[in-house]
C-alpha positions as CSV (number, residue, x, y, z in Angstrom):
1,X,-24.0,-19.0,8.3
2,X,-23.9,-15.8,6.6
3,X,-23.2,-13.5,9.4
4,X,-20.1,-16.0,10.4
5,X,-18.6,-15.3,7.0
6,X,-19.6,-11.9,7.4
7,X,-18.0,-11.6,9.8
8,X,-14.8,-13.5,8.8
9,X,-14.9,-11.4,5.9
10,X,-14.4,-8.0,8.0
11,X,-12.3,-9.8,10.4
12,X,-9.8,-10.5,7.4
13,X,-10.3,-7.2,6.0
14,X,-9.7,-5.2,9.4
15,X,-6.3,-7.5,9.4
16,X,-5.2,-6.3,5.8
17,X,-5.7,-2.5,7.1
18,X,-3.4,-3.6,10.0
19,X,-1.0,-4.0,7.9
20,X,-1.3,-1.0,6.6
21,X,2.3,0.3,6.8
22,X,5.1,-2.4,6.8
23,X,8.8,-1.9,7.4
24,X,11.0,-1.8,4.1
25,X,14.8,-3.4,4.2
26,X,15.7,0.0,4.5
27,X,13.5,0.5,7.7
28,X,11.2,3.1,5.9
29,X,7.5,3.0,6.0
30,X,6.3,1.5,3.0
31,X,2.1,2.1,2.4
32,X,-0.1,-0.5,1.6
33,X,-0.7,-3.8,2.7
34,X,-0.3,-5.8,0.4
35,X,3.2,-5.0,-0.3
36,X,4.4,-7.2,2.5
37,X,6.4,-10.2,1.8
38,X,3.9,-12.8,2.7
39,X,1.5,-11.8,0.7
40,X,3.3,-11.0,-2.7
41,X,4.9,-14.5,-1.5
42,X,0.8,-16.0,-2.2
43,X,1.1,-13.8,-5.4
44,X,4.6,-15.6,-6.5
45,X,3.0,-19.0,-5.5
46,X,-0.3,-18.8,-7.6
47,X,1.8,-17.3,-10.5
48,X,4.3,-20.4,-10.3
49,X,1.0,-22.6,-10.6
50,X,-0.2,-21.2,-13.4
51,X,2.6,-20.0,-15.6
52,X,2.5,-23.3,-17.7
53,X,-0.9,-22.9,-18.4
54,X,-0.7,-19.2,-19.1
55,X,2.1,-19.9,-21.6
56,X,-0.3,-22.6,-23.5
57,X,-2.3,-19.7,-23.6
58,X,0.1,-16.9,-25.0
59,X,0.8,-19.9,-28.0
60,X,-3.1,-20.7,-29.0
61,X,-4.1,-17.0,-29.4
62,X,-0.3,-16.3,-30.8
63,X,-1.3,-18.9,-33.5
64,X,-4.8,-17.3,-34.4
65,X,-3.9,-13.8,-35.0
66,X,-7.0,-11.4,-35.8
67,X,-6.5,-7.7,-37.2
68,X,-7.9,-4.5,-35.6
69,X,-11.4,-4.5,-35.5
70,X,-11.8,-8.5,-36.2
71,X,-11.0,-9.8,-32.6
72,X,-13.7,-11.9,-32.3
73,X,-11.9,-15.5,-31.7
74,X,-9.6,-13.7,-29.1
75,X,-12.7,-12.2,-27.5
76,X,-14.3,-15.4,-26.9
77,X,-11.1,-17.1,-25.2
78,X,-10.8,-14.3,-22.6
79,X,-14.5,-14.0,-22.1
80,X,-14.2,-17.9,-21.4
81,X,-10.7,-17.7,-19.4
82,X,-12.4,-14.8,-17.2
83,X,-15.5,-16.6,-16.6
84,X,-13.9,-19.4,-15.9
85,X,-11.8,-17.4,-13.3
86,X,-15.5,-16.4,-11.5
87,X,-15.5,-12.5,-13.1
88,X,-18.1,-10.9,-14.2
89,X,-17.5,-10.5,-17.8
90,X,-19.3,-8.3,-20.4
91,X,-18.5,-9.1,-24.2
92,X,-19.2,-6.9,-27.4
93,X,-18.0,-3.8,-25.3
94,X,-17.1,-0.9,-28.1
95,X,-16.6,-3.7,-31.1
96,X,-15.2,-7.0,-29.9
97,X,-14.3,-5.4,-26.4
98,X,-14.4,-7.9,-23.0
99,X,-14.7,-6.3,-19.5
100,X,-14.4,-8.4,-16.8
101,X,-14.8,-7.1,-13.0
102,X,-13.7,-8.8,-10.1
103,X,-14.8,-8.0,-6.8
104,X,-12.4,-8.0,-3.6
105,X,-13.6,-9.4,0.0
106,X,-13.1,-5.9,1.5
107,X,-13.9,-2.2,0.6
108,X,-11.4,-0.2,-1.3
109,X,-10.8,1.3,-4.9
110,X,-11.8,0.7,-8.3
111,X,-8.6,-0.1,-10.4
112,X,-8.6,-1.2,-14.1
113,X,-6.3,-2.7,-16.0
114,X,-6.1,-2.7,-19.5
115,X,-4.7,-5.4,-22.4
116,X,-5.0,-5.1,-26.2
117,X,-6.0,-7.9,-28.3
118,X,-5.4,-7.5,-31.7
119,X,-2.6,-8.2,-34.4
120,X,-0.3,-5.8,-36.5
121,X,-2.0,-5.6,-39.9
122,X,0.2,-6.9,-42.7
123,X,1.0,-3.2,-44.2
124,X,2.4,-2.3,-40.4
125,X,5.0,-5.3,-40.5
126,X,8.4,-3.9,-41.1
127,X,9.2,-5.0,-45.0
128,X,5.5,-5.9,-45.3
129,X,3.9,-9.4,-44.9
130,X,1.6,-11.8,-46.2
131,X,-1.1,-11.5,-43.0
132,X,-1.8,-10.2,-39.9
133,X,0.2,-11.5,-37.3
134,X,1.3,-10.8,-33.4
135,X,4.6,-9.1,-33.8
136,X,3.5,-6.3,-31.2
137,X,3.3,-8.5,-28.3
138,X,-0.5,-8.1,-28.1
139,X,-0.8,-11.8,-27.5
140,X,1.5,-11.3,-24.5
141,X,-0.5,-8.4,-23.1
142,X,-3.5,-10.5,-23.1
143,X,-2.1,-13.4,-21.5
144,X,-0.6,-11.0,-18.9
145,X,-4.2,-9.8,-18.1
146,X,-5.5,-13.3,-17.6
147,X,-2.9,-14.7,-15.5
148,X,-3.8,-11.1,-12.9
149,X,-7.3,-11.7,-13.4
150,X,-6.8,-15.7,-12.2
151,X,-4.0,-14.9,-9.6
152,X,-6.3,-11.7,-8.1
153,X,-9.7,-14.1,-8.4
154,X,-7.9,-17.4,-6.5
155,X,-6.7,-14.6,-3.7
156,X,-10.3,-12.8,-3.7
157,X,-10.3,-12.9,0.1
158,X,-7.4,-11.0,0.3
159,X,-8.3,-8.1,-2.2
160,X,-9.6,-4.9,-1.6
161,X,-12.2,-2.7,-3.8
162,X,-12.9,-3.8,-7.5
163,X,-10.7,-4.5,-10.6
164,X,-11.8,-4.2,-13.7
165,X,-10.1,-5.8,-16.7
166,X,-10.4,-4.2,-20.0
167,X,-9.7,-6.0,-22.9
168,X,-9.6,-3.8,-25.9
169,X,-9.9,-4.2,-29.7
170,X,-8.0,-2.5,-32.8
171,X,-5.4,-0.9,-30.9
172,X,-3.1,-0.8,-33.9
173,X,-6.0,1.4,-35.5
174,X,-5.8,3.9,-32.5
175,X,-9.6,3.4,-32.7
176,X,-10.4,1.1,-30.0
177,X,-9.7,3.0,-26.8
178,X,-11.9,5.4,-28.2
179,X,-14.5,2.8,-28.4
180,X,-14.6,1.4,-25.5
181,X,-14.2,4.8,-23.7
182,X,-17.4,6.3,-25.6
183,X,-19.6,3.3,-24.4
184,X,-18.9,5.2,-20.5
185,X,-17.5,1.5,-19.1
186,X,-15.0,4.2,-17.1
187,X,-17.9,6.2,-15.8
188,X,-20.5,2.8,-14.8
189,X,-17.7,0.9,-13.3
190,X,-16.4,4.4,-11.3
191,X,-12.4,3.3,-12.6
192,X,-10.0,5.8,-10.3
193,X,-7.1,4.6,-12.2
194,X,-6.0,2.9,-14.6
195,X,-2.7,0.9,-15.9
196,X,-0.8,-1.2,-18.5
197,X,2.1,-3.3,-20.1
198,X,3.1,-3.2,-23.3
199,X,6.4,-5.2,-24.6
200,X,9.8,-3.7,-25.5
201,X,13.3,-4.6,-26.1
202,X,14.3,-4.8,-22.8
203,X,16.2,-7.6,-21.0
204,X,13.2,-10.4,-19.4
205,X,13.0,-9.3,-15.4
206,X,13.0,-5.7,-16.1
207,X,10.5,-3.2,-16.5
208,X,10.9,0.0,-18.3
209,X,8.8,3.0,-16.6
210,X,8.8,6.5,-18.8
211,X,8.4,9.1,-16.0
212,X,7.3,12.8,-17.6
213,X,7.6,11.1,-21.0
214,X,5.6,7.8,-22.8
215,X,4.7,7.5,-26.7
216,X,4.2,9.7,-29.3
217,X,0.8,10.9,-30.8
218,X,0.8,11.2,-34.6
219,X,-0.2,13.8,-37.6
220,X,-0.7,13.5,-40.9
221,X,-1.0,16.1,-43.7
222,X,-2.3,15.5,-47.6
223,X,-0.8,18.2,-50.4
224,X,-2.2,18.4,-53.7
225,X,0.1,20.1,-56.6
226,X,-1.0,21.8,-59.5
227,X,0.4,22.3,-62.9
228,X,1.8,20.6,-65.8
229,X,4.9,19.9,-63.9
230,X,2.8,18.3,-60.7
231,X,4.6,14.9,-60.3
232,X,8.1,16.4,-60.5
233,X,7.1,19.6,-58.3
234,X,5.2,16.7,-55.4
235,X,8.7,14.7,-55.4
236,X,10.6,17.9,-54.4
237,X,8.3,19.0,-51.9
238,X,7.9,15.7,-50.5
239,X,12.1,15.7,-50.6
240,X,11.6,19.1,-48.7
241,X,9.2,17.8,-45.7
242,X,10.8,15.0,-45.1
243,X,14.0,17.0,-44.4
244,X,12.1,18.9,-41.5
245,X,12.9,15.6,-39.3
246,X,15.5,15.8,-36.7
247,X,16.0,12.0,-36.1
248,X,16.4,9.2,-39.2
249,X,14.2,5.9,-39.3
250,X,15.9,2.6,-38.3
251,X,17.0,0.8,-41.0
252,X,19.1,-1.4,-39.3
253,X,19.3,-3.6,-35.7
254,X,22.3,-1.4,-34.6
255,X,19.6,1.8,-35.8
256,X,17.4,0.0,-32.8
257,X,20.5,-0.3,-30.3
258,X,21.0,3.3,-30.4
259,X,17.4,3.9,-30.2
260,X,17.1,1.5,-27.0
261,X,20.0,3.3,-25.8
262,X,19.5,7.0,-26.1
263,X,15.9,6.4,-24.6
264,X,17.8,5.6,-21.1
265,X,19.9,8.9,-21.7
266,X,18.9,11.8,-19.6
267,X,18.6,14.7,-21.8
268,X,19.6,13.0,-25.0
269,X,19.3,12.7,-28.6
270,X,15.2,11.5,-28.3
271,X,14.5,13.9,-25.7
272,X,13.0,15.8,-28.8
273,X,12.3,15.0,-31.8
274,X,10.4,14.9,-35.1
275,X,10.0,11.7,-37.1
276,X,8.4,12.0,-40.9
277,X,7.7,10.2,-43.6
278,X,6.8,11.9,-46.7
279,X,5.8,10.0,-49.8
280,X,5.0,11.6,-53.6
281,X,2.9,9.7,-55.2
282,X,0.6,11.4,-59.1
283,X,0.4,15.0,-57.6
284,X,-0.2,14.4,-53.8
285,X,2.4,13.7,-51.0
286,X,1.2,11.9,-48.2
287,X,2.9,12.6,-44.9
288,X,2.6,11.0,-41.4
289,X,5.0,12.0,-38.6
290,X,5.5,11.9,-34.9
291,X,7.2,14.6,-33.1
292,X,7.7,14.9,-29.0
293,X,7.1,17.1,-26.8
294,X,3.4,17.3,-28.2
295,X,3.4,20.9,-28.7
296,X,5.5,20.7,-31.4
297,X,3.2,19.3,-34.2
298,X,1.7,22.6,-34.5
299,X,5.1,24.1,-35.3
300,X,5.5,21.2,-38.2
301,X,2.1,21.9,-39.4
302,X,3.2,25.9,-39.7
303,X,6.1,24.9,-41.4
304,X,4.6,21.5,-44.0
305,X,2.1,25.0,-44.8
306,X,4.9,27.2,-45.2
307,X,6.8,24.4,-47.7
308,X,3.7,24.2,-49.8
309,X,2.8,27.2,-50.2
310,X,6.1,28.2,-52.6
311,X,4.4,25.7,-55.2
312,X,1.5,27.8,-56.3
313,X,-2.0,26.6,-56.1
314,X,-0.9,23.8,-53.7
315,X,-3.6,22.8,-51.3
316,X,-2.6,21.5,-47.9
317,X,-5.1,19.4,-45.8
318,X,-4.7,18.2,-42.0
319,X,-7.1,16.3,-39.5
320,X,-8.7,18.7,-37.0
321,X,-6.3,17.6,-34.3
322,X,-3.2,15.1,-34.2
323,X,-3.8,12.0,-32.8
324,X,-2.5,12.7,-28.5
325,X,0.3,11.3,-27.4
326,X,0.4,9.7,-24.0
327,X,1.8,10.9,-21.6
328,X,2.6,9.1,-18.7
329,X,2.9,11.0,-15.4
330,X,6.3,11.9,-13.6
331,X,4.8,10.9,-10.3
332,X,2.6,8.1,-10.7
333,X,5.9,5.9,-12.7
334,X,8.2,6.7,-10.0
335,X,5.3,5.1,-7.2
336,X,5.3,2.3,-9.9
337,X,9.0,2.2,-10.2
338,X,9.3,2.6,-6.3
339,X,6.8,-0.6,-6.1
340,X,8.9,-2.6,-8.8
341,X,12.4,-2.2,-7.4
342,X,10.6,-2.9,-3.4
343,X,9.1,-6.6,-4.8
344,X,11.0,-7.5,-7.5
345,X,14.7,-6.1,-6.8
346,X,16.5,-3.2,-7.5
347,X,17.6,-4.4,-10.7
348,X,14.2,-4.6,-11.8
349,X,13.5,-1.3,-13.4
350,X,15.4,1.2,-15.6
351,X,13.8,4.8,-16.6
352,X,13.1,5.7,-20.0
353,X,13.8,9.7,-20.6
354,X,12.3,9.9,-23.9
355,X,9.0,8.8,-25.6
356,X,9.2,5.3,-27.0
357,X,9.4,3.8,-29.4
358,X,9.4,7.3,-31.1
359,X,8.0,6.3,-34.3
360,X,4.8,4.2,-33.0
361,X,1.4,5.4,-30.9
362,X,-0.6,3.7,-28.3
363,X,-4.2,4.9,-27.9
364,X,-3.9,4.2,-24.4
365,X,-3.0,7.8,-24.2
366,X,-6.9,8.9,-24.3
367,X,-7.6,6.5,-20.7
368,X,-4.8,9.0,-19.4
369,X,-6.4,11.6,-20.7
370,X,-9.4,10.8,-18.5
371,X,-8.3,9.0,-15.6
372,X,-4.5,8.9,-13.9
373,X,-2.5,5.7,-14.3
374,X,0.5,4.1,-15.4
375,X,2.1,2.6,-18.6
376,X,5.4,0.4,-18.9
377,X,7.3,-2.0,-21.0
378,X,7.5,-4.9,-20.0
379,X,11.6,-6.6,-20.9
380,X,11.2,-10.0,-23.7
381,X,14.2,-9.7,-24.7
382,X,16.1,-13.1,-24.1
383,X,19.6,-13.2,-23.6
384,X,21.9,-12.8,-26.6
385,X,19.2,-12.6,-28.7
386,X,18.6,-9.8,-31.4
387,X,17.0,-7.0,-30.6
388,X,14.5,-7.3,-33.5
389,X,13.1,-10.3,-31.6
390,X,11.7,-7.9,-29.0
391,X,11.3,-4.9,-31.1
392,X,7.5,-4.6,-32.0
393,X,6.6,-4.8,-35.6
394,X,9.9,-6.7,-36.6
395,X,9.1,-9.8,-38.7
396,X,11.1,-12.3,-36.5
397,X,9.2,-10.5,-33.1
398,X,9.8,-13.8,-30.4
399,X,9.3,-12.5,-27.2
400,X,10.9,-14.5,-24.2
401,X,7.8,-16.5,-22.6
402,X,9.1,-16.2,-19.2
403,X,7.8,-12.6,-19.3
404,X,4.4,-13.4,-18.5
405,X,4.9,-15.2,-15.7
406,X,7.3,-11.3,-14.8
407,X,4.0,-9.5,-15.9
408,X,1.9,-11.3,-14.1
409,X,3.8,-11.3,-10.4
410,X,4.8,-7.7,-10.9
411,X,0.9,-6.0,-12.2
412,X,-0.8,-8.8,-9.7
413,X,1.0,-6.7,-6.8
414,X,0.6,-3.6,-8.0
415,X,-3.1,-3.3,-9.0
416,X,-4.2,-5.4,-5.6
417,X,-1.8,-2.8,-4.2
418,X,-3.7,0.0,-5.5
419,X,-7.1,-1.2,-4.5
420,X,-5.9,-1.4,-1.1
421,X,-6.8,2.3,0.1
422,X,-3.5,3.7,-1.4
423,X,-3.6,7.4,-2.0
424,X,-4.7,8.2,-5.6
425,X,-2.4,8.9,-8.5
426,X,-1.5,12.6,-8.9
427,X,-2.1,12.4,-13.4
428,X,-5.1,12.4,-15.5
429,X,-7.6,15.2,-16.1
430,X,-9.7,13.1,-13.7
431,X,-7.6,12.7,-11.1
C-alpha cells in the first residue's frame, strides 16, 4: 500500500513539473506550474469555501485585541486553527511566536510567509485611545495567513517543497522579528524566501507592490540643555529640529489623499524625505524621525549635533544605529507584480515609488535583511468610504472584509508558486 501511494505521489509530482512552463494570454512562456488556470481555479474554489469562516475569524480575534508582547489569546487560536489544518505547529517561538510548517507531496523549496499578531498600543492611535486595539490590520494579516495555510494544507498533493508560516508577536514594538529571527527558526527550517501583506488605503482587489522602495526605518535622538534659561532654550531647539523636515505630518484625510497619491508618482514629492517630531519637554527634547533613502539619517544626526551644539553644554544622545528600513527589492516586486496582474488581472496591482506609509516602520525589514522576499499592501479600502477607514492607526480603521478572501487567493498562488522549483529571488544578503 505504501509503494502505490508512493508512487502516486511521484506520478503527480512528475505531472506538476510537466507543467512546468504554460502559455500566457499573450502567448509568452510563463514559469511555474502552478500558475496555470486549473490549478489557481482549485485555489479560488477552496478560498470561496472558506471565506465565511475565515471572516468569523478576522471578527473573534478583531474583538480580543492584545498589545505587543501580550499575544497570548491570538497565539492560541492560530496554533489551534493550524493544527486543525494538519501543520506542524511550534508555539512560544521568540515570546508568543507560532510557526507552523506544512509539507508539500513533492520536492521543492522552502518558502515562509509571515503575519503579525498584535494590536496598536493606545499611545500609537492617532488622537490617543482608551486600549489597545486592531487599527493596523494585524487581525487581517493573521486571518490572511490561516486561510493560505488551510487552502495550501486541503491542496497538499498538489504543493511542492515546505511552507513555513510565521506568526509573529509585538510588531508595533519593532521587537518581534528580532525575536523570532534570534531563536534561528530561518536557519532550522532552511527558509529561501520569505514574504508578506500588510494593509493600506488602497481600493479592495488591488495590491500595492513597492519595487526599489518599502518602509522607512526610524531614529531617535535625546538633548539635554543646561542653564538657568534650559526650558526656554529646549523649546527653541526643539522649534529648530523639527524645521530640518522636508515633508509636514497629516493632520487631515485630504493630508492622507495626497500622501496615497504622491506615493504612486514616479519621482515625486515622497521620493525623499525627512519626517520629525521634536518635542521639549523640562530641559530635554525628545525627537523621533524617519527619513528615506536610508542613508540620510546619518546626515540628520550631523545636523540635530550641529543644532545643539550652539546651546552650550548641550548633550546629544542617539541609539548605536537607526532602526533599518525595509527595503523591498526592485526585482523580486516586479516577479510578484508580474504574478498578480497574470492571476488576478491587470487591474490588480499599482506600484508604489516611494516608502510607505512614510511616517511608520515594519520590522519585517530585518527577514529582508537576511533572506530575499517580498512585501505588499494589500487594498481594504471599500468604495466611497474614507480613507481613514483603511489608513493604519486611524481610530475609525474598518477594513473591507472581502480582502481576506483577495489575500488569501492572491499569496495561496504565489507562495505554492514559489515552492514549485521557481528560480530564487535576486534580494536579501542571503540570497
Amino acid at each position: 500500500m505504501g509503494r502505490a501511494l508512493s508512487r502516486r505521489t511521484l506520478l503527480a509530482c512528475a505531472a506538476g513539473a510537466g507543467a512546468g512552463v504554460v502559455w500566457g494570454t499573450a502567448g509568452r512562456a510563463v514559469a511555474g506550474g502552478w500558475g496555470q488556470p486549473g490549478v489557481q481555479g482549485a485555489v479560488d474554489a477552496e478560498v470561496a469555501r472558506l471565506e465565511r469562516g475565515l471572516i468569523a475569524l478576522r471578527r473573534d480575534i478583531q474583538r480580543h485585541p492584545e498589545r505587543p508582547g501580550q499575544e497570548q489569546r491570538t497565539a492560541g487560536v492560530v496554533a489551534r486553527e493550524l493544527r486543525a489544518a494538519g501543520l506542524a505547529v511550534t508555539t512560544g517561538v521568540g515570546g508568543h511566536g507560532v510557526v507552523g510548517v506544512l509539507r508539500g507531496s513533492c520536492p521543492g523549496r522552502t518558502v515562509a510567509y509571515r503575519a503579525d499578531m498584535d494590536a496598536v498600543p493606545a499611545k500609537d492611535i492617532v488622537g490617543g485611545g482608551p486600549a489597545p486595539a486592531h487599527l493596523c490590520g494585524h487581525d487581517i494579516h493573521t486571518t490572511v495567513a490561516l486561510g493560505v495555510a488551510q487552502v495550501l494544507a486541503r491542496l497538499r498533493r498538489q504543493l511542492a517543497g515546505t511552507v513555513v508560516f510565521l506568526f509573529q508577536p509585538a510588531e508595533e514594538s519593532l521587537s518581534g522579528a528580532r525575536a523570532l529571527i534570534d531563536t534561528g527558526v530561518l536557519e532550522r527550517t532552511r527558509v529561501a524566501e520569505i514574504h508578506a501583506l500588510h494593509c493600506g488605503p488602497f481600493p479592495v482587489g488591488r495590491f500595492a507592490v513597492t519595487p526599489g522602495f518599502g518602509m522607512p526605518g526610524q531614529d531617535k535622538a535625546e538633548v539635554t540643555v543646561s542653564g538657568p534659561d534650559a526650558p526656554d532654550a529646549a523649546r527653541r531647539l526643539a522649534t529648530e529640529i523639527g524645521a530640518l523636515a522636508t515633508v509636514a505630518l497629516p493632520q487631515t484625510p485630504a493630508d492622507l489623499e495626497q500622501i496615497v497619491a504622491d506615493a504612486q508618482t514616479p519621482h515625486g514629492p515622497l521620493a525623499e524625505f525627512v519626517a520629525v517630531r521634536a518635542r521639549a519637554q523640562e530641559a530635554k527634547v525628545s525627537v523621533s524621525y524617519r527619513c528615506w533613502p536610508p542613508e540620510r539619517y546619518r546626515e540628520v544626526r550631523q545636523d540635530i549635533q550641529r543644532l545643539a551644539t550652539s546651546y552650550p553644554g548641550a548633550g546629544v544622545s542617539f541609539p548605536a544605529e537607526p532602526f533599518p528600513a525595509m527595503v523591498c527589492p526592485e526585482r523580486d516586486a516586479r516577479v510578484l507584480a508580474h504574478h498578480l496582474r497574470r492571476t488576478l488581472g491587470r487591474d490588480a496591482v499599482t506600484e508604489l515609488h516611494a516608502a510607505f506609509p512614510p511616517f511608520s516602520g515594519e520590522d519585517f525589514a530585518l527577514y529582508l535583511d537576511r533572506v530575499p522576499g517580498t512585501f505588499t499592501f494589500l487594498g481594504v479600502r471599500a468604495p466611497s468610504a474614507p480613507i481613514t477607514t483603511s489608513y493604519p492607526h486611524y481610530p475609525d480603521f474598518a477594513p473591507d472584509e472581502r480582502a481576506i478572501g483577495v489575500g488569501v487567493r492572491a499569496m495561496a498562488g504565489w507562495i505554492s508558486e514559489r515552492t514549485h522549483g521557481a528560480q530564487g529571488l535576486a534580494g536579501g544578503r542571503g540570497a
